[in-house]
N, C-alpha and C positions, 0 to 999 in steps of 0.2 A: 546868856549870850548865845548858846549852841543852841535854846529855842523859836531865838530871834530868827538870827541867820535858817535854823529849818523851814521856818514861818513863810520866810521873806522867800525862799527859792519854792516853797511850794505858791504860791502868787503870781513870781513868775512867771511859772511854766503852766499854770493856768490860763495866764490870759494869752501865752503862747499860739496854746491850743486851740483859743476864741478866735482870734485873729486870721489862723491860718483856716479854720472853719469858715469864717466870713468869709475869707479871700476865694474858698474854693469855690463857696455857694456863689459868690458872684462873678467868679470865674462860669458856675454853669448855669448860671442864669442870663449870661450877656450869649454863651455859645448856644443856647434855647432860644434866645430871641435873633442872636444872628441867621440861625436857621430858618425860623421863621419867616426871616425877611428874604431871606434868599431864594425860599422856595417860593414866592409870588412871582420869580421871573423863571424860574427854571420847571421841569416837566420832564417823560422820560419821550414826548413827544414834539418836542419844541427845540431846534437846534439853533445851536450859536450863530446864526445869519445876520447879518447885517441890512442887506433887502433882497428883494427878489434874486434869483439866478445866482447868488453870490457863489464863492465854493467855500467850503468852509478848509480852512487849513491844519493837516493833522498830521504831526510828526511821527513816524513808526520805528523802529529800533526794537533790535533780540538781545537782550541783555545776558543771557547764559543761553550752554545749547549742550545737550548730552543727545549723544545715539545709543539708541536702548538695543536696534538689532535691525541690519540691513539683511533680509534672505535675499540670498542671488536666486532659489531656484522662483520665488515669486515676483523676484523684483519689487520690494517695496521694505521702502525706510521706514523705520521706527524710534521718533526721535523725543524729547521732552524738552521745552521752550520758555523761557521768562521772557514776552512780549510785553513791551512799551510804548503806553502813547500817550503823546498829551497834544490836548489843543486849548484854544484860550476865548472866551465869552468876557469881554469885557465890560457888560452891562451886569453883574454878579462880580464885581470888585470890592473890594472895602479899606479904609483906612485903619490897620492894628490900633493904631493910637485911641480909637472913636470904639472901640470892642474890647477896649481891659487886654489889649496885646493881642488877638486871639491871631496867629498867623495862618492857620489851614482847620476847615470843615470836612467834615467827610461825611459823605451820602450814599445811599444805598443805588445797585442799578436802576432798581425802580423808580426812583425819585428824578434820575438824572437824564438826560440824553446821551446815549454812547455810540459811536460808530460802528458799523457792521461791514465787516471785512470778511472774506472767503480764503481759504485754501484751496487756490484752484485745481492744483496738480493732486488731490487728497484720495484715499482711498476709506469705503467706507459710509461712516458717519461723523467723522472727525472738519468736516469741512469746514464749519461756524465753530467761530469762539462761542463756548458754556463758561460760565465763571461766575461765582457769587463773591469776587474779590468786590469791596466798595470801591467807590471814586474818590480822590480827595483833589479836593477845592484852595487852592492856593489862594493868598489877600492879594497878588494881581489879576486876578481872572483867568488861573491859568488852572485845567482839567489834568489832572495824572490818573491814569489807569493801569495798575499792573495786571497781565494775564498771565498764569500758568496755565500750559495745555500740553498734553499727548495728542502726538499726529501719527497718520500713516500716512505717509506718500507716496508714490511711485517713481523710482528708481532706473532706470534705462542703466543694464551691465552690460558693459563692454568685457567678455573673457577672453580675450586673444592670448593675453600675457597670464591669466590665472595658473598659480596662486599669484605669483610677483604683479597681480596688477593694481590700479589705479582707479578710484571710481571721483565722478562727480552726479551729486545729488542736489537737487533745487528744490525752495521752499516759493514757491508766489505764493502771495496775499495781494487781490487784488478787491476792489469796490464791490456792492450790489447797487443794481434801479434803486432812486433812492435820492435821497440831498444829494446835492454835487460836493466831491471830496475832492482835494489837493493833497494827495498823499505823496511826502515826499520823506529820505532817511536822514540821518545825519548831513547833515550843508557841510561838513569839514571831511568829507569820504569822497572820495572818487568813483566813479563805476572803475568795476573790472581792480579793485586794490582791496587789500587785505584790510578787514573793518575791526578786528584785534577782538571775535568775540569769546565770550570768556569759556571754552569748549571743555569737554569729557572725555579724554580716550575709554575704549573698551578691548577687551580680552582678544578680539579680531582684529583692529582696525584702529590705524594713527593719523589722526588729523592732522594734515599740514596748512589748512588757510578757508574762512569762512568768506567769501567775497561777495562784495557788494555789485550784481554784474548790469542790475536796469530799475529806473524809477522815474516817478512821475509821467508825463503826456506821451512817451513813448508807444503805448499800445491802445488799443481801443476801450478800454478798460487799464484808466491808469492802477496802478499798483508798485509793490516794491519787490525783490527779485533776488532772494541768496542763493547763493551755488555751494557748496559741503565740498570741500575735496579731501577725499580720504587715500587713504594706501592701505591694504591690507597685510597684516603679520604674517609670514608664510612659513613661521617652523614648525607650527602644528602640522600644516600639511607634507613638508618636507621629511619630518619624523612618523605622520602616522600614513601616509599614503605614496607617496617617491623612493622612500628609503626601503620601505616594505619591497612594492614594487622592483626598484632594482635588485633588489638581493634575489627573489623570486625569477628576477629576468635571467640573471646568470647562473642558476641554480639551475633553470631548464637545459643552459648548456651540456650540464654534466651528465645528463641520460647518455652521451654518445662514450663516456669514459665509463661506463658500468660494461661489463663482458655481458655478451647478448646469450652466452649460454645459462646463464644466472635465473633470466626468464622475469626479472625485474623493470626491463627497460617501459615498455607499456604502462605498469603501473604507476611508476615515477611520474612520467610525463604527464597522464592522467589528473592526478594530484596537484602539480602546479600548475594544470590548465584550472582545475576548475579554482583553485584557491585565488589566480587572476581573476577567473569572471566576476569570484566575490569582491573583491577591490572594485570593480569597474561598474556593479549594482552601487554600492555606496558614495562613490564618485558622482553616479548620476541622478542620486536623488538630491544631491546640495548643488549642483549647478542649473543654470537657468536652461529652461525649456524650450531653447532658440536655436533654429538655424542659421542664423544670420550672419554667425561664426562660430571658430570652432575653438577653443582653447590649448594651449601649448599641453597640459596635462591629459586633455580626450584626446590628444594626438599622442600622447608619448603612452598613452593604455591601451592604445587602436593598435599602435605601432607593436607593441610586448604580445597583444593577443595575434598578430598576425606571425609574430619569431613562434609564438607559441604553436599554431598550427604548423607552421614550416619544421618545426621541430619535432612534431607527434607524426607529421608526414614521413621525415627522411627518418624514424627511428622504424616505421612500420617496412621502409624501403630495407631498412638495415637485416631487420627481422626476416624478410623472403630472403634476401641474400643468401643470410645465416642457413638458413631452412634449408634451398637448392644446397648449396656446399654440402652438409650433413648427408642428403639421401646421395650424392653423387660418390661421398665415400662408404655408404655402406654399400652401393653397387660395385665398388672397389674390393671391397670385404667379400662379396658374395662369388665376385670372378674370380679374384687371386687366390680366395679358400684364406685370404691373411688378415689375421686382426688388426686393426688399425683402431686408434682413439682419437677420436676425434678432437684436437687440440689444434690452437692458432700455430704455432709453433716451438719448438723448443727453447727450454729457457736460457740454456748453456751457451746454446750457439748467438742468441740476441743477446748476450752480453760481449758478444766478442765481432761485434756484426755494427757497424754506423747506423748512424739514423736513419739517414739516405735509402743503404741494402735494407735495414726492416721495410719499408714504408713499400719497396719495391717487391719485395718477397711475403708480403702480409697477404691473407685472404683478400677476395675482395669485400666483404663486409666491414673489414676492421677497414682498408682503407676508406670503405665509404664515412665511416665512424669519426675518421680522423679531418674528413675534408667536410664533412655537417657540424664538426665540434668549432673546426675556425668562423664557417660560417654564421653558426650561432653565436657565437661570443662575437664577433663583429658586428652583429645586429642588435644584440643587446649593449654593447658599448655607444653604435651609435645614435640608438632610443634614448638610450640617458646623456648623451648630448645634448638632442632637442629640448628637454625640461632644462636643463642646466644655462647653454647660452642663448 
């Protein structure tokens, strides 16, 4: 009985096998001869026309969209793109039912007709879609073509507000000389409304809306028209170049609080001048290379190297001061035959002396010291104003 029963299940799963063998082979035997037949009306130079002048109708849509890297000092996007399109030949139709089911064909580009569309605003060699993705052939007559492609495009920055600003970047795809095209995007989008596509943030930069702003007969060369609007992350910059910066800005103030007989003041100032200018090299190699405006950040480093001169200026004023004083006391020394040390004042009596009597009774150096130290720090508070509101 248990050799029966083995007998019988190996039988079976035999003819199983035959079956499902048959079904495939004539599954790729009816998709060999659908081919076949379909390729006697289609060509990669024969487009889906109806007659003369017609326009041929072709739906376009970005199905995903990543930004790989917008340089501001180039102005130019770098982005990656799932393009879609499909259009329909309804003379290469078929009935599933009359083909063993077969719902969709797929063809090589060479075999097929496909639209040639430009990236007009492109930078490069990136202009024409390249793609050896196939076609596939739908049982209504209807063409799908997916394209993956890398673009470079060009990017118009606006820096007024950098880092806190806002950028918008546009993708056209517009027609070549050539068949008359009706390209038009999704019929349930509006121009100028958010088309919901399926985007990428990156490390810099947060997309807030892909939009759909112009299509169809609008331009001389119809075509279809995305806009990118991004915001850029501003804490890299706030942490490795504002922050830096301000500390440095207020830092300069403090040359006029070192005593000028130390001999230190010069070299201080010195140091934070040139460790600004290195800030203000690196600032200027990642921002764009325009006059057209000026950004809230080349103004708040224009601003710090200008406190910075004014600062190396009144410490050099402080230093003659200091100097005249000194020789006027040892002329003192040399007449009265009396030693004298040359000291701001004593310590005893400034502790028992108002602020007011010091400030009144102080050399004139230190007073200069005291009225360059407000100044300073007033101008470095209100440089990190400007970046800040």
């Amino acid at each position: 009985m248990g050799a029966y029963r083995l007998c019988l299940t190996f039988l079976l799963c035999t003819c199983a096998v035959t079956v499902i063998g048959q079904i495939n082979n004539t599954m790729k035997t009816a998709m060999i001869a659908l081919r076949a037949e379909l390729l006697t009306n289609l060509g990669p130079n024969v487009p889906p026309i109806t007659f003369e002048g017609s326009a041929i109708k072709l739906n376009f849509s970005v199905a995903s969209l990543h930004i790989n890297d917008l340089n501001s000092a180039t102005e130019t996007l770098h982005s990656t793109a799932h393009v879609l399109m499909a259009w329909y030949d309804k003379t290469v139709s078929w009935s599933p039912g009359n083909h063993s089911g077969i719902q969709q064909v797929q063809f090589d580009i060479s075999e097929v007709w496909t639209p040639v569309l430009l990236l007009s605003n492109s930078v490069g060699n990136s202009a024409t879609f390249s793609t050896a993705v196939p076609v596939l052939l739908m049982a209504d007559g209807k063409f799908l073509w997916q394209i993956p492609a890398t673009w470079a495009t060009t990017c118009t920055i606006y820096i007024e507000k950098y880092p806190f600003d806002e950028q918008f970047c546009d993708l056209m795809f517009t027609r070549v000389e050539g068949f008359l095209l009706d390209i038009t995007a999704d019929t349930s989008i509006g121009p100028n409304t958010d088309i919901g596509v399926q985007h990428d943030a990156t490390g810099e930069w947060d997309f807030l809306s892909v939009t759909l702003v112009t299509f169809g007969k609008e331009r001389p060369f119809p075509g279809v028209h995305y806009r990118i609007h991004m915001k850029r992350r501003y804490q890299f910059h706030m942490l490795n170049v504002v922050f830096p910066m301000s500390i440095l800005s207020f830092t300069s103030s403090m040359v006029f609080l070192l005593p000028t007989r130390s001999g230190e003041k010069i070299g201080f100032v010195m140091a934070v001048f040139v460790s600004n200018a290195l800030f203000i090299t690196y600032n200027q190699e990642s921002m764009p290379h325009t006059s057209n405006s000026v950004s809230s950040l080349s103004l708040y480093l224009t601003l710090i190297q200008i406190q910075e001169f004014l600062t190396m200026l009144g410490t050099i004023v402080v230093h003659i001061m200091y100097d005249q004083r000194i020789v006027n006391q040892e002329l003192k020394v040399k007449v009265n035959k009396v030693k004298v040390t040359p000291v701001d004042s004593d310590v005893s009596d400034l502790k028992r002396r108002s602020l007011r009597d010091r400030f009144r009774e102080a050399p004139a150096d230190r007073k200069l010291d005291c009225i360059f130290f407000c100044m300073s720090f007033f101008l470095a508070l209100l440089s990190y104003m400007t970046i800040i509101l």
